[in-house]
Structure formats: C-alpha cells, structure tokens
N, C-alpha and C positions, 0 to 999 in steps of 0.2 A: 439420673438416667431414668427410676422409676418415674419421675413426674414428670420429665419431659414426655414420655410414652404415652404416660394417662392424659396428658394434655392435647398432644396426638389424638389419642382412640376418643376423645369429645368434639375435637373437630372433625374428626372424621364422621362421627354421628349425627351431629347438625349437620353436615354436609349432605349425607346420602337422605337426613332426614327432609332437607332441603327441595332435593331434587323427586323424592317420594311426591311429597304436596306437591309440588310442580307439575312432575307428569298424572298425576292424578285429576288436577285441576285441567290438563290441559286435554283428559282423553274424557273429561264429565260429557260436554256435547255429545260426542260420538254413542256414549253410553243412553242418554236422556233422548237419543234421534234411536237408537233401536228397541229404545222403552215405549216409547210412543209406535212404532212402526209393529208392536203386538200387542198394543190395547186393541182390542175389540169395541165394534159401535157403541154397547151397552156403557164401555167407559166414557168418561169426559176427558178429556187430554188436557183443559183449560180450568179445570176447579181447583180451589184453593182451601186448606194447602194442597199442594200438588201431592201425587202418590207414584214415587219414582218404580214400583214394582207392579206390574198388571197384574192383577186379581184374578185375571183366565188369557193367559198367554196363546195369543192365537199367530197361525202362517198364513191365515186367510186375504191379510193384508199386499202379501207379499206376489201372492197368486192375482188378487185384483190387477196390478200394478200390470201384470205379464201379459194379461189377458186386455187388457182396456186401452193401454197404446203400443206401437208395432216396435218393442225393446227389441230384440234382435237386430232389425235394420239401426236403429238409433246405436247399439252398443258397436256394430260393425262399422260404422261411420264416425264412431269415435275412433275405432281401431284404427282405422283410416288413416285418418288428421295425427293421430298422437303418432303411428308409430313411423312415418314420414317427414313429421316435424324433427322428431327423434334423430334420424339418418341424415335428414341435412343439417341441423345444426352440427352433427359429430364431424361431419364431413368438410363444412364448410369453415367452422372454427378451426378445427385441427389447420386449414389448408394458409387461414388468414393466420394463425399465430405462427406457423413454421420462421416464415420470414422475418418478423418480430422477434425471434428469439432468437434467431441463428444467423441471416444474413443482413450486411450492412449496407445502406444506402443513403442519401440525402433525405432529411425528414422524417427518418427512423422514429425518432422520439415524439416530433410535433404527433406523427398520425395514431400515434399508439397511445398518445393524453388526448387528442380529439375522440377516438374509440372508447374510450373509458370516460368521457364526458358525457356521450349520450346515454350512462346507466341513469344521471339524473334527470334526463327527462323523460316522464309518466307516458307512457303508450297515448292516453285520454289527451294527452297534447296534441299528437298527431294524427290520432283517430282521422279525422276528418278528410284531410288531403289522401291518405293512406285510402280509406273510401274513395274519393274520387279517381286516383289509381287504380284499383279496383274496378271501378264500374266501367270507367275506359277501356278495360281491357276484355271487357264482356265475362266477368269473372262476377258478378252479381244478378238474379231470376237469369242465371245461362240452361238451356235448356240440354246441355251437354253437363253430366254429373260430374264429368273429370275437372273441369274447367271452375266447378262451382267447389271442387276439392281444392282447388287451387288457390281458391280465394281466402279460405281458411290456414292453408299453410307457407303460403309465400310468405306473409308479414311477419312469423317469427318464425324462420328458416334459420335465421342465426342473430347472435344478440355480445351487447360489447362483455357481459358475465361468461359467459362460453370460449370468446377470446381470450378474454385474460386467463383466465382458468387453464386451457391448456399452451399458452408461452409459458406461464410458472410453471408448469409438469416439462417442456420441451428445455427449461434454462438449467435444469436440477438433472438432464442426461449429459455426461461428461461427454466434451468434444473428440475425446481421442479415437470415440466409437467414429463419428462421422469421418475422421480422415483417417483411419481403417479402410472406410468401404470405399473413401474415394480412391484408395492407392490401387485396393481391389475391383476398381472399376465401375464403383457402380454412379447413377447419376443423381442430380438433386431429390429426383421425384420416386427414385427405389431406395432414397435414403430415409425417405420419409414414408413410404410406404412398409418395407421391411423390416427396417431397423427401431424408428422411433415409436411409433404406432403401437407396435408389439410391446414397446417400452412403456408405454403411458395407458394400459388398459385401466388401470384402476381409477384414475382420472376420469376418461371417456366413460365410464360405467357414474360416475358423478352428476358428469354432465348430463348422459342419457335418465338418471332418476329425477332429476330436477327438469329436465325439458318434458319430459314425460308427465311429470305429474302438475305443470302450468299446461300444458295442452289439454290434457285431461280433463279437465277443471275450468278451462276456460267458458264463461259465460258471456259477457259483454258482447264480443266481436262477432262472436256465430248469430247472436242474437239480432245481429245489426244487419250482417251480410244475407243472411240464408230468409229467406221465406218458403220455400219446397218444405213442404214437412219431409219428403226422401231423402233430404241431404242435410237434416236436424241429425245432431249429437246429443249425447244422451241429459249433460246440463240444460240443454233448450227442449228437450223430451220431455225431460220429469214437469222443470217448470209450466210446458204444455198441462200439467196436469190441473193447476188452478183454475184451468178456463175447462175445463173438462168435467171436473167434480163438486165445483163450486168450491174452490179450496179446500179438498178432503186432506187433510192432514196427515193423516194415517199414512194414505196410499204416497202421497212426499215422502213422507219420511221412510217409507219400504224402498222407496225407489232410489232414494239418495243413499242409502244403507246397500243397495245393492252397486250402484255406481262406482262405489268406494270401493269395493274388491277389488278390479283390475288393479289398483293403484297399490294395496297392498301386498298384493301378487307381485307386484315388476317389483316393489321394495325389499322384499324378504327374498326375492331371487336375487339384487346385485346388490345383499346387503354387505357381504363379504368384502366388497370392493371398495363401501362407501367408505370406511373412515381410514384407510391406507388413502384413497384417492384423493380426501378432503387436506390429508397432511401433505401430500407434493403437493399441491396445487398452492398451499402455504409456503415453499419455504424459496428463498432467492427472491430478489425486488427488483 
C-alpha cells in the first residue's frame, strides 16, 4: 500500500512538474513582449545574448502608444465587432442547435454531419467569395460606419464549433423538463427561452470566451475589409504602427500588451463557468 502511494505521489509530481514547464513555456512570449514594451531607446531589444530584464524599466513606451495613434476609437471598435459577434453567435447557435437536439425531422442527421463538416474548411478558403459578398452588399469603403461594422461581423456571426457545442449542452437536459412545460402550456420557443437557456449558461459563457477572444484577435479579415482608419480595430491599429514608427518595436509591443487586457478581463470574469461549461459540452454524442 506504502509503494503504491509513493508511486502515486511521483506521478503526480512529474505530472504537475509537467504541466509547470508547459504553462511556463507557453506564457514566456507574453512575458518577453512586456520585457520589450519597457526597455527604453538606450536599450537594444535585438543584441545577443539577449537580456530578458530592462536595466531602467520605463512606462514611456506605453504613453507613446496612447498618444501617437487614436487607441480609444480603435479599442471602442474592437468593443464593437467583439461584443456583437459574441451575441449573435450565442443567439444564433443556441437557436440552430435547439432543433438538432431536441426535435425530429427528415435529414436530422445528414444536416448536422454537413454542419460539422465545414469546421475543416479554413476561413482562407472562402475568404474570397465571402469578400465578394461583402462588397456587394456595400459593406466594404461604405461611407455609413454601421454598414462597414457589418462587414466585420456577419461572417463569423455563427460557426459549426458553436453549434455543436451547444446541442451537447441541450442533449445532457433531461426531456421530462421539456414535457413539464409543454403540459403547463408553454410553447416551443418559451421552452427554449426559459427553461433551457437558463440551463446551459455555463456552456454559452464557453462559447462567449472563445468567440470573444477569435474576434478579438482577429487580424486577417479587418485588414482586408476596412481601409477607414475609423472603423480600424485595435490588431490593424497597433499594426498601423510599423508604417508609423518605422517599426518601433517598443511602442508594438506596449501596444499589443495593452490589447491583451480586454481579453484577460472577459477571461477571469467567465472563468467560473469555463470548465463546468467545457464538461457538458463533452458529454452525450
């Protein structure tokens, strides 16, 4: 019994030892981009070896950043896009998987392995047509800011990881709730409204940190869509800065260091939720 323990408490130590290096290696960037974002000019950021601690830790960087392109408008325009994106995927997934998980019809199955088909094709596949959609509908240089908000959040408004994500959270609420409320009157749409919804927050609190934090972050598509520097987000902001500074490095990397925040903000407020939500979403096939 003792050696099976002590064999135990050594796995367990490579284990946690395991996962130490892991998240250490995996938060070094983070750490090496706010090392960089308080060396001062005097430092070199590029000499070898490198020198991971600034020698005169300065906030100067941080201020340049604030002062030299219009971060507020940029960060409010994130605000925009992300938290928009956010509501209609919740709204729109929840509404596509109801029926998937709960009601029966012809093609139930085919539409639900077609939906889960397109997680393997790469956005950068259909970029293009997706564009063309787009500029059709006067959602690209539109001279109406709403319209050019649009352009950025209609194409991931909803996505087949969202679907699936909440039918596994709507297959794991036992049926007897639903014909409860139907005895008691209510109708398809106050059964999904009141009843399940309320059941599946920790899911949707899932959903919403992952849509959040690809909207967030997204560079590629604003970069394509948007030419207004007023209707730039903050990834095509900062990058703005290369052509600005002559790639001042520094003031990147203040800038990307400050980007990050919201995103750790919305993490550490639905963190509670995230790994209850990440388990239903897991369990029933």
């Amino acid at each position: 019994m003792k050696k099976n323990k002590k064999t135990f408490n050594i796995k367990g130590f490579y284990t946690h030892a395991t996962l130490i290096a892991v998240s250490l290696l995996s938060i070094f960037p983070f750490l090496w981009l706010l090392s960089t974002a308080l060396k001062g000019p005097d430092e070199n950021i590029f000499q070898y070896p490198p020198e991971f601690f600034p020698k005169f830790p300065t906030w100067d960087n941080f201020a340049g950043v604030w002062k030299q392109i219009p971060f507020m408008l940029y960060f409010w325009n994130s605000m925009i896009v992300a938290g928009f994106t956010v509501l209609l995927n919740l709204i729109l997934s929840a509404l596509a998987a109801y029926p998937l998980a709960r009601m029966e019809f012809k093609g139930k199955k085919i539409t639900f392995y077609a939906i889960l088909a397109t997680i393997m094709i790469p956005f950068q596949a259909i970029m293009l047509p997706v564009y063309l959609i787009v500029l059709k509908l006067n959602m690209v240089d539109s001279v109406n800011n709403f319209m050019g908000f649009l352009g950025l959040i209609l194409p991931f408004a909803v996505n087949a990881f969202g679907i699936f994500l909440m039918r596994q959270a709507f297959l794991a609420i036992p049926r007897e709730l639903e014909e409860a409320a139907f005895v008691d009157g209510c109708n398809v749409f106050q059964i999904w409204w009141k009843i399940l919804l309320p059941m599946v927050k920790p899911t949707l609190a899932v959903l919403a940190i992952f849509t959040f934090i690809g909207s967030w972050g997204e560079f590629l598509w604003p970069s394509i869509v948007l030419t207004k520097k007023a209707l730039y987000t903050l990834p095509v902001g900062v990058n703005d800065l290369q052509g600005l500074f002559s790639a001042n490095w520094r003031y990147i990397a203040a800038g990307s260091i400050i980007a990050t925040i919201p995103i750790l903000i919305f993490f550490i407020a639905m963190q509670r939720y995230f790994i209850s939500g990440e388990n239903e979403g897991a369990v029933k096939g």
